[in-house]
N, C-alpha and C positions, 0 to 999 in steps of 0.2 A: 510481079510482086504480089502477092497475097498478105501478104504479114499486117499487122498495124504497131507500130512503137510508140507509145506517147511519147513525146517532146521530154516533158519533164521524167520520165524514169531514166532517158541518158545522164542528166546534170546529177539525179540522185545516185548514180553509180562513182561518183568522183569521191561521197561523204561514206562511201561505202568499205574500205579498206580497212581490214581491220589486222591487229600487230598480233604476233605473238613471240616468245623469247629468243627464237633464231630466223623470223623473215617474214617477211607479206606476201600477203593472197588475197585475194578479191573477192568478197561477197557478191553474189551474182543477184539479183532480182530473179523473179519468173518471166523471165521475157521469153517473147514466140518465137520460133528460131526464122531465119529471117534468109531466104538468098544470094549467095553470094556471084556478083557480078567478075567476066571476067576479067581476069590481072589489068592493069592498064595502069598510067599516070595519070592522077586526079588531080587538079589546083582547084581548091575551094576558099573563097573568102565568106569570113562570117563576123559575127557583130557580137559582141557580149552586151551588157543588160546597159551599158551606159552608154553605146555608141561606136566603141571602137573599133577598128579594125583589125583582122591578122587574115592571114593568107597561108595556107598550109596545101603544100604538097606531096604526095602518096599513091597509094594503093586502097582502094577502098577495098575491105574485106568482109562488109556486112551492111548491108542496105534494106530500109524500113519502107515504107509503102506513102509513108509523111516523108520520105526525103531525109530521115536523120542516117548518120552514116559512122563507122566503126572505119577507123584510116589508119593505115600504117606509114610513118614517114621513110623518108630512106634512112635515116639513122635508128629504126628500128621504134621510136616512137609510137603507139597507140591514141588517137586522139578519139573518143566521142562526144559527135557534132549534134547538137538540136536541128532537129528538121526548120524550125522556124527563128534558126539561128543564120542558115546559110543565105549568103546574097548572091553568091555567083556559083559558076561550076564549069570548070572546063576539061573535058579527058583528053588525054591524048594516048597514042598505040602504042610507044614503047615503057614499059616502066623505069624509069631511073636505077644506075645501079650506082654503088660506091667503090672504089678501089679500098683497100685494109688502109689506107694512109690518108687518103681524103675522107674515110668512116671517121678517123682517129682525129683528122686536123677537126673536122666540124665539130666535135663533140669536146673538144681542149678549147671552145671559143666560150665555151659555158663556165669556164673555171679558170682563175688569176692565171696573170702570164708565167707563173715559177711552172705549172704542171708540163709535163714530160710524155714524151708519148713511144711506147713500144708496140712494136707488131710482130708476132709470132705466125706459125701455121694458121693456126684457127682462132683468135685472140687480138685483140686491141687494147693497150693495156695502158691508161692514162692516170698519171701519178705523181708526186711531188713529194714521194718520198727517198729511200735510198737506191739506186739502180740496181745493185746487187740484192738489195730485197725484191725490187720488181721483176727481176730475172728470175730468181727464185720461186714467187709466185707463180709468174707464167709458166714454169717448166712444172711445178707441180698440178696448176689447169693443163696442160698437154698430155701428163702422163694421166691425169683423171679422163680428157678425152678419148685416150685411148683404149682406156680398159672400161669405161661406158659402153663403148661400141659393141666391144671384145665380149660384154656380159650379157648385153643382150644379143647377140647372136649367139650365144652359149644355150641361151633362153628360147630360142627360136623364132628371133626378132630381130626382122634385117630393119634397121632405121635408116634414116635419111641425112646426110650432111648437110650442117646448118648454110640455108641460104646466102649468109654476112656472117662475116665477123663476129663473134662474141664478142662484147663489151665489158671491159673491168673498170671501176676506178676508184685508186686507193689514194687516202688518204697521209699525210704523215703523221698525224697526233689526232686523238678525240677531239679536242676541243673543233678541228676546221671540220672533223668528219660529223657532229652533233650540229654544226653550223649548218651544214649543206643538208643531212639527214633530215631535220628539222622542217625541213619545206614536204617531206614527202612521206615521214611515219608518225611524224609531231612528238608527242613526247617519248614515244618507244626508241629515240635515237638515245636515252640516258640508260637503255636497260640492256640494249644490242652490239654486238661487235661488228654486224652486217648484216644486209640482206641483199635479197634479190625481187627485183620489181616488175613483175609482169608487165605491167603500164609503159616502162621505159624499155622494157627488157635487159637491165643490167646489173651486176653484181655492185654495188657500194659499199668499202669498207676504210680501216684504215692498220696500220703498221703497228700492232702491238707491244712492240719489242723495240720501240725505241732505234729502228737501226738506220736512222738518219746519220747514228754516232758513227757507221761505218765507212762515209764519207758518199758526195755523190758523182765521185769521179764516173769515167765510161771504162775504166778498168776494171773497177770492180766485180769482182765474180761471183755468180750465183752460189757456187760450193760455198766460197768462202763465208758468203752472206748465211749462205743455210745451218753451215755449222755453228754459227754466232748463235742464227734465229731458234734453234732447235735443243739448244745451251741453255735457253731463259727459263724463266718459271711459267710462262703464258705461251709456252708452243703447245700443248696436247688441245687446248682452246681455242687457240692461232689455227691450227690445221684442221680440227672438227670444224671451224666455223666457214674455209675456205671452202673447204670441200662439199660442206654441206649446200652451202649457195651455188655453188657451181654444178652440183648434180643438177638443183631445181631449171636452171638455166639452160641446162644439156637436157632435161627433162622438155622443155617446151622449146625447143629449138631443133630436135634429131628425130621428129613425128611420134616420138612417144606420145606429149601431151600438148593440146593447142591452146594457147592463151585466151584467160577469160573463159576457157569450154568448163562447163560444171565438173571438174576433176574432183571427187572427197579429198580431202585434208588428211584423212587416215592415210594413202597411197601415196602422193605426192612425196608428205614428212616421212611415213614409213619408208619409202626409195632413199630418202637423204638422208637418213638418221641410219640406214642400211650401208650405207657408202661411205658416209663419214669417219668411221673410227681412225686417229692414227694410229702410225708406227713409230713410233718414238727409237728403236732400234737401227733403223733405217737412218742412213744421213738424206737420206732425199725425204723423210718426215709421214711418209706414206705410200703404200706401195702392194697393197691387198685390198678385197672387195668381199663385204659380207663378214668379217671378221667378227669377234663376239664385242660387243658393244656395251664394254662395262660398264657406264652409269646407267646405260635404260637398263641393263640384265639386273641388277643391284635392284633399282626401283620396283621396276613387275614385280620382281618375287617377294620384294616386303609389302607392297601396295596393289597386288592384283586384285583387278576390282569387276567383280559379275554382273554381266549383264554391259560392261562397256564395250565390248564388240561390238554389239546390234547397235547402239547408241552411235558409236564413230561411225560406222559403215550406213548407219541412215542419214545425221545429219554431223554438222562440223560445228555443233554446241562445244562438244567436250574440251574443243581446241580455243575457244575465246574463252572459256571460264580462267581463269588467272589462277583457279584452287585446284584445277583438275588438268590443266593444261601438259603440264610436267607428266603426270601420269598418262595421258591419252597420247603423251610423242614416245614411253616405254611400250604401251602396248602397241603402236601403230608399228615401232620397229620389229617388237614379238611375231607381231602376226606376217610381215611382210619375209622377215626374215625363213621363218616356216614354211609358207605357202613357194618360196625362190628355193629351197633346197628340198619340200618333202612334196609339193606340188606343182612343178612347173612349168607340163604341158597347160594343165590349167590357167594356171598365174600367167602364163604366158596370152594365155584365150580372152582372158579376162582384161590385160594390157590392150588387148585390141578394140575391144569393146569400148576401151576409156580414149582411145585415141582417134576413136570417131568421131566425139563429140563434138561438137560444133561452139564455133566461139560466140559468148551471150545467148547459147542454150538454155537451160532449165532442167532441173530433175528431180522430181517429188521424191522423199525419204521412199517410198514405195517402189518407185523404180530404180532408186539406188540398193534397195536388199533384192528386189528381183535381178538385177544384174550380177548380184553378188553370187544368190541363192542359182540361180540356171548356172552359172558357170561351175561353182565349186561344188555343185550338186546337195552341199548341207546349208541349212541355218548356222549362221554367225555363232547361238548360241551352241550349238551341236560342235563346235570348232573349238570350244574353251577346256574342256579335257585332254585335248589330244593339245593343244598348245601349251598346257600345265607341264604334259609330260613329256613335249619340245625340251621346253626349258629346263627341266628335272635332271635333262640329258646332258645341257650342256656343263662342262667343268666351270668347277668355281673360281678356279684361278690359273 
């Protein structure tokens, strides 16, 4: 190990989370990128500031030269440990895995006994709402896993099947889903329908639409559920919001992007904000990719703002500002959307590049427009013309 991590920039990474209107990302520090040890099962016990003990078990995924350590549990959990936090340390050679059922029971031990647990293909889905909503759900995650896949290999990007399970877990009402939210976005739970949490790595939401009313027999059926679900006033919000967390999810879970690695804000939201649109058309609520995205297409063209290219593509200011945030997730879809149909050997080159990244990396505004500018061969600002007359192109309705 070469690296050095101070102690104290791990505990400052916990205050570092910051919200914006459809999910959380992690402000990174400049830390050194650090070696990673191989796979194995870790048991570490450590001490918080007054004594206590816990004992956590994992995969260490990133190790400091002081002993501080980046863990992943088998429930998919990220924890980081202060090097002068830890008292013990034992590895062992094989890593722990979880069955889709024993992922699902451990994770139903964190929430009242009413929650329910489903397992699809690729999905864990724990919930305490309607069963025919939860079914519903999952088959609309199934059919987004599928054309994930299906897009980036279109793209020239074989990805990787997620290691575990995907993790869901839905709420039946605001009020329990603000309860729980509340310990992990703090007050961004009064302004979000869900996110998705790097940290934990799981989508949290909860049932918009009321369809506890639908009963929660085991008969219940997904159709029937969808056609109720897709009937209310809150499904085109319902299905953006699903979809959108579920890409970020499928974003760091299928080697596109590594958790915690310096990914911009512009990429990430611009893929989900790309994937998101529904179909309201459709009884399944969604069922295209790349589609025209009409509240960001609406906004760009009345709020396109110069010079916010280079700004998002160097730093992810534009996306905590509360005044510019709305505008910087229309342009991130603008531009993403552009570069995946008029660029995509590139867009594709450039996916790689961001998939290297190493988790609790670092990348100065400098080396985020150099990765920008070598791949797509122009400046940011060289890209605002030809993006005007993107959009110019696309129908108004």
């Amino acid at each position: 190990m070469d690296c050095t991590l101070p102690s104290l920039l791990w505990s400052l990474l916990w205050s570092l989370l910051w919200r914006t209107s459809f999910g959380v990302g992690l402000a990174l520090l400049s830390l050194p990128l650090c070696a990673a040890p191989p796979p194995s099962t870790t048991t570490v016990t450590v001490t918080d500031s007054g004594g206590a003990r816990q004992t956590l078990t994992g995969t260490v995924l990133v190790e400091a030269q002081d002993g501080s350590l980046l863990l992943e549990t088998a429930i998919q959990q990220l924890h980081l440990l202060a090097g002068d936090t830890i008292r013990d340390r034992r590895t062992d050679e094989q890593a722990e895995t979880l069955s889709p059922r024993a992922l699902g029971q451990q994770v139903l031990t964190e929430f009242p006994e009413r929650f329910s647990l489903l397992t699809t293909r690729h999905y864990v889905i724990c919930y305490d709402t309607s069963a025919g909503y939860a079914r519903w759900a999952a088959a609309l995650f199934e059919r987004l896993y599928s054309g994930f896949h299906a897009f980036w290999k279109q793209q020239g990007m074989d990805l990787t099947p997620p290691e575990h399970p995907l993790v869901v877990v839905i709420f039946s009402d605001r009020r329990a889903y603000m309860a729980s939210a509340a310990k992990e976005v703090g007050e961004a739970s009064h302004s979000i329908v869900g996110y998705y949490n790097q940290l934990s790595n799981r989508i949290t939401t909860f049932d918009l639409t009321g369809s506890d009313s639908l009963g929660n027999g085991a008969t219940a059926s997904a159709g029937r559920a969808g056609t109720e679900i897709l009937a209310s006033p809150e499904a085109a919000g319902l299905v953006a919001t699903l979809i959108h967390e579920a890409t970020h999810q499928l974003a760091f879970n299928a080697g596109l992007q590594q958790r915690l690695a310096p990914i911009p804000v512009w990429v990430s939201e611009g893929i989900a904000t790309y994937f998101e649109t529904p179909d309201l058309t459709s009884s399944r609520g969604w069922r295209s990719i790349g589609s025209i995205n009409r509240p960001r297409l609406d906004l760009i063209r009345r709020r396109f703002t110069p010079g916010l290219l280079t700004r998002m593509i160097t730093s992810d200011e534009p996306f905590r500002d509360p005044d510019e945030a709305l505008v910087a997730y229309a342009h991130a879809w603008a531009l993403v959307s552009m570069l995946a149909k008029t660029k995509r050997v590139a867009f594709a080159d450039y996916m790689r590049v961001l998939a290297a990244k190493r988790p609790l990396a670092s990348d100065t505004p400098a080396e985020r427009l150099a990765d920008f500018e070598t791949t797509f061969g122009k400046s940011p600002d060289a890209l605002e013309k030809p993006l005007i007359r993107y959009l110019s192109g696309l129908p108004v309705r």
